[in-house]
N, C-alpha and C positions, 0 to 999 in steps of 0.2 A: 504494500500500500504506500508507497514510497510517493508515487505519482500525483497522488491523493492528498499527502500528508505535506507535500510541495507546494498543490494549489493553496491548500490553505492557509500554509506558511505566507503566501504570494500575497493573498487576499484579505484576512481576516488577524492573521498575524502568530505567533510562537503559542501563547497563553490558549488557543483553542488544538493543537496538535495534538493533544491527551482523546480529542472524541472520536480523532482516525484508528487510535491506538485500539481504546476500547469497540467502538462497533467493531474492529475488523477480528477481534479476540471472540467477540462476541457470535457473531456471522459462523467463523472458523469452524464451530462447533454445529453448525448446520448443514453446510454449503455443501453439495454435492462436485459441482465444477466450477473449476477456476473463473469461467467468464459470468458465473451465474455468481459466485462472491464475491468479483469484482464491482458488478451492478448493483449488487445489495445494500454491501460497505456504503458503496459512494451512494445513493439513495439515501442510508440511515445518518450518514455522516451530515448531508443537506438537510435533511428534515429534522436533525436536534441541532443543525445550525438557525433553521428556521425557528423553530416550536423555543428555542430558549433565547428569543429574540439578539442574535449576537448578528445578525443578518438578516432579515426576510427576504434580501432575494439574492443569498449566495448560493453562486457563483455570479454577482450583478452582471447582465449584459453590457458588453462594453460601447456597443450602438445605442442602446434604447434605453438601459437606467433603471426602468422602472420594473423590469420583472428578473425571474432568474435565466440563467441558462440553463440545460435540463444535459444528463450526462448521455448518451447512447453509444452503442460500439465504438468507442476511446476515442471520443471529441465532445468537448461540450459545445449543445449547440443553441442559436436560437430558434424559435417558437416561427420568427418570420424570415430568418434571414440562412439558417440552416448553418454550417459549422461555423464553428469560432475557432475556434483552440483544439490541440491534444491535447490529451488528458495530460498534466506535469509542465504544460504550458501556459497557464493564465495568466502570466505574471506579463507574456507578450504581447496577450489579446489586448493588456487594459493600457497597456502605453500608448 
């Protein structure tokens, strides 16, 4: 979860890198395959960045501001504009 734990570093900053840690500890103990764990993590990692208001729309899009970008087969993308970044890349999109 390296890739993961980079965006957030990118975006959100050091003091939130404990929530990659844990979902992905978490996940571990479920996940049948690799790309289905990698989905999960990063969903659960979004949604307790969202639910414990550190973000409401992290990953921010870096066109449009106002909503998230959503993770799918290792790009995060937008809603209207389709990729953004690879995953471990956010730090490029938002310059």
């Amino acid at each position: 979860m390296i890739l993961v734990t980079r965006d957030v570093l990118a975006t959100v900053g050091p003091a939130f890198a404990h929530i990659v840690v844990e979902e992905g500890a978490r996940r571990r103990l479920f996940a049948e395959a690799v790309p289905e764990y990698e989905q999960r993590v990063i969903d659960d990692v979004q949604q307790r960045l969202h639910d414990e208001f550190v973000s409401t729309t992290w990953p921010t899009c870096p066109l449009h501001s106002n909503h998230p970008l959503w993770y799918l087969d290792g790009w995060w993308r937008c809603p209207h504009a389709g990729a953004i970044a690879p995953l471990g890349e956010l730090i490029s999109a938002n310059k």
